[in-house]
C-alpha positions in Angstrom: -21.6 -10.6 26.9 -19.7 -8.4 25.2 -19.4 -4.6 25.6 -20.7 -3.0 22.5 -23.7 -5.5 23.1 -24.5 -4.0 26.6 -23.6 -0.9 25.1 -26.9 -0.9 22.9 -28.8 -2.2 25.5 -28.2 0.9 28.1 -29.1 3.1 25.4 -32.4 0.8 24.4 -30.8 0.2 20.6 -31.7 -3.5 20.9 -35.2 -4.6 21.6 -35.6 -7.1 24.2 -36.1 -10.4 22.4 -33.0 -9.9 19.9 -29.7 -11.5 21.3 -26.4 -11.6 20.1 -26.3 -14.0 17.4 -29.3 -12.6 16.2 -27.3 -8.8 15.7 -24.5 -10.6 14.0 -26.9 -12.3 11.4 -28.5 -9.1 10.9 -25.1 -7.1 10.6 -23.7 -10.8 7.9 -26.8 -10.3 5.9 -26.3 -5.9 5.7 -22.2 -6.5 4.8 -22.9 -9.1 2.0 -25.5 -7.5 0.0 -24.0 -3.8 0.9 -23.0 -1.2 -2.1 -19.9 -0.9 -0.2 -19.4 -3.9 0.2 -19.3 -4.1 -3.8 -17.3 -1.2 -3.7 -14.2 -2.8 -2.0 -14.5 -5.6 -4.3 -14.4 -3.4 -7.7 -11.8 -1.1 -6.0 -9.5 -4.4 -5.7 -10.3 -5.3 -9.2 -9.3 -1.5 -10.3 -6.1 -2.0 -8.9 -5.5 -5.8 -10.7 -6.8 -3.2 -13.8 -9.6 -4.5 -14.4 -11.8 -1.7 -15.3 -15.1 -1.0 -16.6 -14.0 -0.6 -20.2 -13.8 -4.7 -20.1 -17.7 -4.6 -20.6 -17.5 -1.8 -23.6 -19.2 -3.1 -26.5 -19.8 -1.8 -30.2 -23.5 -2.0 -31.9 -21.9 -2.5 -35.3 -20.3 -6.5 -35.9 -17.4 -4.3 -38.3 -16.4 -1.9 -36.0 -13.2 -2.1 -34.0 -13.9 -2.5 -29.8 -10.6 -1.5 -28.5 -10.8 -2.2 -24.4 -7.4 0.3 -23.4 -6.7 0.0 -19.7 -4.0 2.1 -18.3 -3.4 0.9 -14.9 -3.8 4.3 -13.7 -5.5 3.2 -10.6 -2.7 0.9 -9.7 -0.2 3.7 -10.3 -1.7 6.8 -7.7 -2.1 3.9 -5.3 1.5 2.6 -5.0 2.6 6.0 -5.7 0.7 7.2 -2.6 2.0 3.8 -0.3 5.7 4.0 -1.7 5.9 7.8 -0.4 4.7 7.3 3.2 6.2 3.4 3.4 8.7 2.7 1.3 11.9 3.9 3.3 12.4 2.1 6.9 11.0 4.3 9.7 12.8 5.3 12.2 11.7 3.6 16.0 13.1 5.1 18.8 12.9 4.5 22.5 14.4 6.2 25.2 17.9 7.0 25.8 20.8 4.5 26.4 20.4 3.3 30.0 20.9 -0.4 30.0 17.2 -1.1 30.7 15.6 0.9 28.0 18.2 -0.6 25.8 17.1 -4.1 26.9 13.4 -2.7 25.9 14.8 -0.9 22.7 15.6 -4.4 21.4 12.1 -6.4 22.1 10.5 -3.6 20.4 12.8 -4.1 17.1 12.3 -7.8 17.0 9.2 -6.4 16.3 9.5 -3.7 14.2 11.4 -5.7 11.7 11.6 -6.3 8.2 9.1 -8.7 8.4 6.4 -6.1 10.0 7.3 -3.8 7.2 6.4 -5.9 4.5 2.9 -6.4 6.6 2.6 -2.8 7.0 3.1 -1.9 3.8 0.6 -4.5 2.6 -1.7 -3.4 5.3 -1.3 0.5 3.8 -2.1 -0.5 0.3 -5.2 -2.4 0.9 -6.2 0.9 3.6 -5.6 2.6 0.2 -7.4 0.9 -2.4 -10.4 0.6 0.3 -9.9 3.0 2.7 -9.8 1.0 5.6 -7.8 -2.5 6.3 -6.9 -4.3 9.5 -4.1 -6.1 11.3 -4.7 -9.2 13.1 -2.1 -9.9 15.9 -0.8 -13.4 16.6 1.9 -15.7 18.2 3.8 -17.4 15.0 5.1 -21.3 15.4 8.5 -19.7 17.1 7.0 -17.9 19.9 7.2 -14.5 18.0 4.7 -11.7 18.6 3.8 -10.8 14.7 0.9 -8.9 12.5 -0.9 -10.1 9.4 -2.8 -8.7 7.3 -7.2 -8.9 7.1 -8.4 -7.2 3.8 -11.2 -4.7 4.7 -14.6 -6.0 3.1 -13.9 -9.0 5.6 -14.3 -7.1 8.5 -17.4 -5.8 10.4 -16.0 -4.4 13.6 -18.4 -3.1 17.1 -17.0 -0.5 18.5 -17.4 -0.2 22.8 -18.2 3.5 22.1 -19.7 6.5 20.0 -15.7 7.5 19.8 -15.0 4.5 17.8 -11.5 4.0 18.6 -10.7 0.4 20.4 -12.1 -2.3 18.7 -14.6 -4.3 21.1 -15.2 -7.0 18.9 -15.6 -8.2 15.1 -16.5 -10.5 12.5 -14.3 -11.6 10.2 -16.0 -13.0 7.1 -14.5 -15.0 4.2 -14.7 -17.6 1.7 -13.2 -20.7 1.7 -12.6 -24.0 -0.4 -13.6 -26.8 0.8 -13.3 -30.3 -0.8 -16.2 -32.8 -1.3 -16.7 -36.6 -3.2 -17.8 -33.9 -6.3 -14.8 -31.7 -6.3 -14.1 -28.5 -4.6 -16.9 -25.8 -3.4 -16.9 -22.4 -1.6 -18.5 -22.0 1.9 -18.5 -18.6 3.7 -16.9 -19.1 6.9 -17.6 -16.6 9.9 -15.3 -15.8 13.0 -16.6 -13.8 15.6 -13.3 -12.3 18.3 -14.3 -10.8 21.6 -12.5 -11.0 24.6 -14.1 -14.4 25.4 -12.3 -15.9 22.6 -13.3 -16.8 19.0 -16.5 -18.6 17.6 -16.4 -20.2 14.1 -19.4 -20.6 11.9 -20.9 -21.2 8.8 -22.9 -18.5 6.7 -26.0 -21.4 5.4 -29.3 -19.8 4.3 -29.1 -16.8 6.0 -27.9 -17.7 9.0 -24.9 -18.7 11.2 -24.4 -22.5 11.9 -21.5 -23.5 14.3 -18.4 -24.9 12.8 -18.2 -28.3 13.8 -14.7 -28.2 13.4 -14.2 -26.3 16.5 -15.4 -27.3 19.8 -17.2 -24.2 21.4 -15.3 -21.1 22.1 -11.8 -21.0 21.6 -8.8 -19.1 22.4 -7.1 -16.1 21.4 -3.9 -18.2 21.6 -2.2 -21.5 23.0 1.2 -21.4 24.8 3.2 -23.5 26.5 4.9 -23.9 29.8 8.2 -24.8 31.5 6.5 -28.5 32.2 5.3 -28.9 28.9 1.6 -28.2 30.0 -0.4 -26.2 27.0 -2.6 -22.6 28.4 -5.7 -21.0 26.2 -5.3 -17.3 26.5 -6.9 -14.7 25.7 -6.1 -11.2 25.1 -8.0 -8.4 27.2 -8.3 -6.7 24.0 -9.2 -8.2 20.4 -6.4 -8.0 18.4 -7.5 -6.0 15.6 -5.5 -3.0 14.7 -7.2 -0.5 12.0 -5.5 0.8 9.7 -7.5 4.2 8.1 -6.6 5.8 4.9 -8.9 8.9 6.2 -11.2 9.6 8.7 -14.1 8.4 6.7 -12.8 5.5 5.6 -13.6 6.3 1.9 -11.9 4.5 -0.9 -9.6 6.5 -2.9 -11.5 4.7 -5.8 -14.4 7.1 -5.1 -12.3 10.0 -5.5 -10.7 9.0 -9.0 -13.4 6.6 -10.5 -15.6 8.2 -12.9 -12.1 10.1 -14.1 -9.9 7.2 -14.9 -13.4 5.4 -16.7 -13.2 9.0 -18.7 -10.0 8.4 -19.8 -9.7 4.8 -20.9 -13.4 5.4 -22.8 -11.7 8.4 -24.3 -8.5 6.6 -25.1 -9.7 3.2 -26.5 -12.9 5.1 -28.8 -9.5 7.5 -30.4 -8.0 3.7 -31.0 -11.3 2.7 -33.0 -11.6 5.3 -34.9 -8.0 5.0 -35.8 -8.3 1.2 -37.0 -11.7 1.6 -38.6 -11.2 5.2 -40.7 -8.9 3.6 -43.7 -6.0 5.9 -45.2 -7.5 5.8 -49.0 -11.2 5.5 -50.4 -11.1 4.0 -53.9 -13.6 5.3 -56.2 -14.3 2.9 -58.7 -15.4 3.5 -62.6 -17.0 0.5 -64.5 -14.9 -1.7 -62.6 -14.4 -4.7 -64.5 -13.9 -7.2 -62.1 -16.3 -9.4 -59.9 -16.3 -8.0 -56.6 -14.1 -5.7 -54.8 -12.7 -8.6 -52.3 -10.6 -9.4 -56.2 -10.1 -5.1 -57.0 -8.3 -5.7 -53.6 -6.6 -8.9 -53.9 -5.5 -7.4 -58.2 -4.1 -4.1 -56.2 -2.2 -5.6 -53.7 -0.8 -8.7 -56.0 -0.3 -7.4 -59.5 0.0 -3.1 -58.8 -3.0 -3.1 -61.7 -7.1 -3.7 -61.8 -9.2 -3.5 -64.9 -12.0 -1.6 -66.0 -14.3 -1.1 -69.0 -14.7 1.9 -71.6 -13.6 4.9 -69.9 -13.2 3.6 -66.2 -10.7 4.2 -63.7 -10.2 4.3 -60.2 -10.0 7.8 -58.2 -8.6 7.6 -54.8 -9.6 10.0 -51.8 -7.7 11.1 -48.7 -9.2 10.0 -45.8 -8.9 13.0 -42.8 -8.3 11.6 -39.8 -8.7 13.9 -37.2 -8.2 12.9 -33.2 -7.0 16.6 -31.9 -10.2 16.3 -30.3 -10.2 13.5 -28.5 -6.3 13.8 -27.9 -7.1 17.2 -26.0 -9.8 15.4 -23.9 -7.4 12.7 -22.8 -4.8 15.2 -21.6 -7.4 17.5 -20.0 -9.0 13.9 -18.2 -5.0 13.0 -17.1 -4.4 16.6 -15.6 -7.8 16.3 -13.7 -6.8 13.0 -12.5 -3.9 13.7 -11.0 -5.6 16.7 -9.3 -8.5 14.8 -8.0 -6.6 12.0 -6.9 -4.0 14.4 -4.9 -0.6 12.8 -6.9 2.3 13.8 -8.9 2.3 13.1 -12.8 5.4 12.0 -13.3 5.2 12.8 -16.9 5.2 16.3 -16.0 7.8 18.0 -18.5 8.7 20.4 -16.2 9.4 17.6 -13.3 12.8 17.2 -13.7 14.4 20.5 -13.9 11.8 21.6 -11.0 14.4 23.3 -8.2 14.1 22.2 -4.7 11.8 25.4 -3.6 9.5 24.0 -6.7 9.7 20.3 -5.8 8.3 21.1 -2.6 5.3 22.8 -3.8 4.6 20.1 -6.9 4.0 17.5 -3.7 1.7 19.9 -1.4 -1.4 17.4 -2.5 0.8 14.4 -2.1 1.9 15.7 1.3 -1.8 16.7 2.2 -3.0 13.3 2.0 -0.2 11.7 3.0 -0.5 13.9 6.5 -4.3 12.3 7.0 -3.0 8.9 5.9 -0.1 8.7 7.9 -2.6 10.2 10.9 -4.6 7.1 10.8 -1.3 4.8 10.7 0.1 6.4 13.9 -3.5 5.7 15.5 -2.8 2.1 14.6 1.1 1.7 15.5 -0.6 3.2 19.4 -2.8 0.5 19.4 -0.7 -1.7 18.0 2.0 -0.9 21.0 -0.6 -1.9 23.5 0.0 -5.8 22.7 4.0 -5.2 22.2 4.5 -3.8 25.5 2.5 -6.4 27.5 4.0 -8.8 25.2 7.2 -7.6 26.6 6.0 -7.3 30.1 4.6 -11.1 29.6 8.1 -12.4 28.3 10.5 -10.1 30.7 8.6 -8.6 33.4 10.4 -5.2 32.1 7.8 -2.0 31.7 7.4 -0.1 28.9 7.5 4.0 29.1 4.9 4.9 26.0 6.1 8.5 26.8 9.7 7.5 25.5 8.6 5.4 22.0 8.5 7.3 19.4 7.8 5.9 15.6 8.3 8.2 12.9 7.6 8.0 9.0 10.6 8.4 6.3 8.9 9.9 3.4 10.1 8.8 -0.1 10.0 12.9 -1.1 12.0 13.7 -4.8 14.3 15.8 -4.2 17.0 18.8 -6.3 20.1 16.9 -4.9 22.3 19.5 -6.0 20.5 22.0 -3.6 20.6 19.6 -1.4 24.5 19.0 -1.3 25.0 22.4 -1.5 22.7 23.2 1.4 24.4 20.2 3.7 27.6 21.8 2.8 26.4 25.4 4.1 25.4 23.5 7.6 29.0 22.7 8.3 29.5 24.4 12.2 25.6 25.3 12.5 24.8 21.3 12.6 26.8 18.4 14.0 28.7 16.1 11.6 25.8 13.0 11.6 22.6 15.3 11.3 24.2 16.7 7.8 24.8 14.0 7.0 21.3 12.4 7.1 20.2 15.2 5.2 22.6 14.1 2.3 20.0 12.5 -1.0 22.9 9.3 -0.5 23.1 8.9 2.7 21.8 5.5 4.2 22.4 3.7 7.7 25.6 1.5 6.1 27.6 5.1 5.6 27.9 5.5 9.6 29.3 1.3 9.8 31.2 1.9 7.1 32.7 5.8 8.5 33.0 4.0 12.0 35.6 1.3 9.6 37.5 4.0 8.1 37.8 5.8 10.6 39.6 2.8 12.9 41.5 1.7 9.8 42.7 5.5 10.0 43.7 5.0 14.0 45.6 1.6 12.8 47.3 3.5 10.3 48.5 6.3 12.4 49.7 3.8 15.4 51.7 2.3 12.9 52.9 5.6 11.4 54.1 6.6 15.1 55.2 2.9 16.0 58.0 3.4 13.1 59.3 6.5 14.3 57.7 9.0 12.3 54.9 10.8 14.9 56.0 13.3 17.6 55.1 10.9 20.6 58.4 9.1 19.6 60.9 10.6 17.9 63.3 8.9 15.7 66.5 7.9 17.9 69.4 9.8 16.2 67.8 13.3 16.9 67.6 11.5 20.5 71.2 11.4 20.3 72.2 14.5 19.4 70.4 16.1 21.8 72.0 13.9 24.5 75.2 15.0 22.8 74.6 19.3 23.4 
C-alpha cells in the first residue's frame, strides 16, 4: 500500500470500507470535471492565441465583427521562460581531483543539450499553468533522460502535509485508438507508486484494467551481462515538479481579464472604423432607381442625375477613436504591470542606462526569483535519480554539498557601461572573471584565446629559433666578443 494511502488512514481521512482504487476514481472523476482543470486547458489555448474574442458576435447582420487577437499571452510567457532559460546554466561540481572529475562528467551527460530543450519545455508549460512535471526514464541507449508531462495530466499524493516528494500519481490522458469504424479517443489512466505502474481505462466513471498490460509493471527493464532482462523499480516515483509559484497559479489568472480588455477594445475601434463611411450623400430628387445605381453612376461615369432643382450634398463623417485609442494604451500599460514584464515597446527602453535597465526589470526579476525557486526545488529532486544513477552505473558517490546548478539570466543590458565598467576591473579582478562580464563574451572566446595564445608561443619559438630572441644570440656578435 502506498504511503499517502496509510497516511489518510493514521489520520482517519479515509473511512473504512473505501480502498485504493476507490480514492483514485473519486480524485479521476474531481480532476476531469474541475474549473481548474478547464483552466489549464484555456490557458494552453491562450498561448496557441486562441482567445475569447473568437466567440464575439455582433446583433446587427451589417455590422463589421472584427475578432483582433494579439498574442499577448504568448509573448509575457516566452518572455518570462527566455529570461530564466534561454542561456545555458552553469553546472558545477567540485574541484578538479580526478574523481570528482570522473563525477563532473556523468552529471553533464546529463545536463546536456538535450535536457535543456526538456527543461525549457518543462518551464513554459509551469508557466502557462503554473505547474508541469518531469517524468524520468531510461531511453533505448541506456541514457538516464527527462520528458516532459503537461500539468492538467497529473494528479499527484503527496506522503506528507509538507508536500514536497511525490509519493505517487496519476497520470491521465487521451489517446487514439483505432477500430473496424475509424479512429476514437479513450482516456487512458496510469497510476506510479513505488510498486510499479498500473494501466487502465477511464469507462463510465470508473477505472477498468488495461488489458494490454499484464498486472503491475515496472518502473523500468534493463539488461545484464548474460543477456538476462530485470524489472526495476525506483524507490522513488520519478516525477519531478516543476512550480511556477508556490501556489501553483496560472499566470493566466493574473493577466486574463486584461488581455480580454484589450483585444475587445482593439477589435470594436476596428468596427467602428470599417462601418462609419468617410462621406454621407444627401440626395435631392434623385432621379435614378435606387441608390445601389447613385453608387454604381458615381463610381463609373463621376456624374448622377436628378430632377428640378436636385443635387447631392455630401457630409463629413467624424470619426473619432481617441477614446478607445487611450483605453488600449492604458489596458497595455496595466498588462504589463499585472503580468510582472517588460514592454518592449517602451520608447524610453533603448536609451535606458545600465542603472535604469536594472530597475525597468525589478518585476521581471521578482517573479523570475519565485520561479526560478521552484526550478531549483526540482533540479534537487531531480539529482536524487542522477546520483544513484551514477552510483548504479560506477559505484562512484556523489557529494550534493559540492553540485551546484546556477541560472544564466537573459538580462538586457547598456553594453557600453558594461565595457567600460570590465575595463575599470583590470587589477581588482582576474583576467577570465572580466571577461565573463563582457555583453560578447561566450564559452568559445576562452578555446579560441587558449589558440592564439599557443599560436603566439609557436611564433615566438620560431622568432628565437632564427636568431632574433636573447636566449640565442645571433652568431657574429658571438664572435666578436670571443675576439675582445
Amino acid at each position: 500500500m502506498a504511503k499517502w494511502f496509510d497516511w489518510l488512514k493514521e489520520r482517519m481521512l479515509i473511512a473504512l470500507d473505501v480502498d485504493e482504487k476507490s480514492i483514485l476514481e473519486i480524485e479521476v472523476n474531481r480532476h476531469l470535471g474541475s474549473e481548474r482543470y478547464k483552466l489549464l486547458h484555456k490557458a494552453n489555448e491562450y498561448y496557441r492565441n486562441h482567445t475569447d474574442i473568437e466567440r464575439k458576435m455582433q446583433d446587427v447582420s451589417w455590422k463589421s465583427n472584427s475578432r483582433l487577437r494579439l498574442g499577448l499571452f504568448r509573448k509575457l510567457v516566452d518572455q518570462k521562460v527566455g529570461y530564466l532559460l534561454s542561456k545555458a546554466p552553469s553546472v558545477m561540481y567540485g574541484d578538479d581531483s580526478e574523481e570528482e572529475l570522473k563525477v563532473k562528467e556523468f552529471i553533464d551527460e546529463f545536463f546536456d543539450e538535450h535536457f535543456l530543450r526538456n527543461l525549457k519545455s518543462v518551464g513554459r508549460d509551469a508557466v502557462i499553468k503554473g505547474v508541469s512535471y518531469g517524468l524520468v526514464y531510461y531511453d533505448e541507449e541506456g541514457s538516464l533522460r527527462m520528458t516532459k508531462i503537461p500539468g492538467e495530466q497529473v494528479i499527484p499524493f503527496y506522503a506528507d502535509e509538507r508536500r514536497e516528494v511525490v509519493d505517487a500519481f496519476l497520470r491521465i490522458y487521451n489517446q487514439e485508438v483505432y477500430t473496424l469504424l475509424g479512429k476514437k479517443q479513450e482516456i487512458h489512466v496510469e497510476y506510479w507508486n513505488t510498486e510499479g505502474i498500473t494501466y487502465y481505462k477511464w469507462e463510465s466513471g470508473h477505472l477498468q484494467s488495461n488489458k494490454a498490460y499484464d498486472g503491475i509493471q515496472p518502473h523500468f527493464r534493463y539488461m545484464d551481462e548474460t543477456g538476462q532482462v530485470h524489472n526495476y523499480n525506483w524507490e522513488r516515483v520519478p516525477l519531478i515538479v516543476f512550480k511556477y509559484n508556490e501556489n501553483e497559479q496560472s499566470f493566466l489568472d493574473q493577466v486574463k481579464s486584461i488581455i480580454d480588455n484589450l483585444e475587445l477594445q482593439a477589435s470594436v475601434n476596428a468596427d467602428l472604423l470599417a462601418d462609419i463611411p468617410k462621406f454621407i450623400y444627401v440626395l435631392k430628387e434623385y432621379g435614378g432607381e435606387n441608390l445601389e445605381q447613385f453608387l454604381n453612376n458615381l463610381n463609373k461615369y463621376k456624374m448622377i442625375k436628378v430632377h428640378g432643382n436636385g443635387g447631392v450634398d455630401k457630409l463629413q463623417a467624424d470619426i473619432n477613436t481617441e477614446a478607445v485609442e487611450s483605453e488600449i494604451a492604458r489596458s497595455r500599460k496595466m498588462l504589463y504591470e499585472a503580468g510582472r514584464a517588460i514592454d518592449t515597446q517602451d520608447e524610453n527602453l533603448g536609451n535606458a542606462s545600465g542603472q535604469a535597465l536594472k530597475w525597468r526589470f525589478t518585476d521581471l526579476d521578482l517573479d523570475a526569483n519565485d520561479f526560478e525557486n521552484g526550478l531549483q526545488s526540482a533540479i534537487i529532486h531531480l539529482m536524487w535519480f542522477v546520483v544513484n544513477h551514477i552510483k548504479n552505473r560506477t559505484g562512484l558517490v556523489v557529494d550534493m554539498k559540492l553540485f551546484h546548478y546556477t541560472f544564466n539570466r537573459d538580462v538586457i543590458t547598456n553594453e557600453s557601461e558594461a565595457i567600460q565598467d570590465a575595463q575599470n576591473s583590470v587589477g581588482i579582478l582576474d583576467a577570465r572573471t572580466i571577461r565573463e562580464q563582457h555583453p560578447w563574451y561566450t564559452p568559445e572566446v576562452e578555446a579560441r584565446l587558449e589558440e592564439e595564445n599557443k599560436q603566439n608561443a609557436e611564433k615566438q619559438d620560431d622568432y628565437n629559433f632564427n636568431g632574433h630572441g636573447h636566449d640565442h644570440p645571433p652568431e657574429e656578435d658571438t664572435k666578436s666578443k670571443e675576439k675582445e
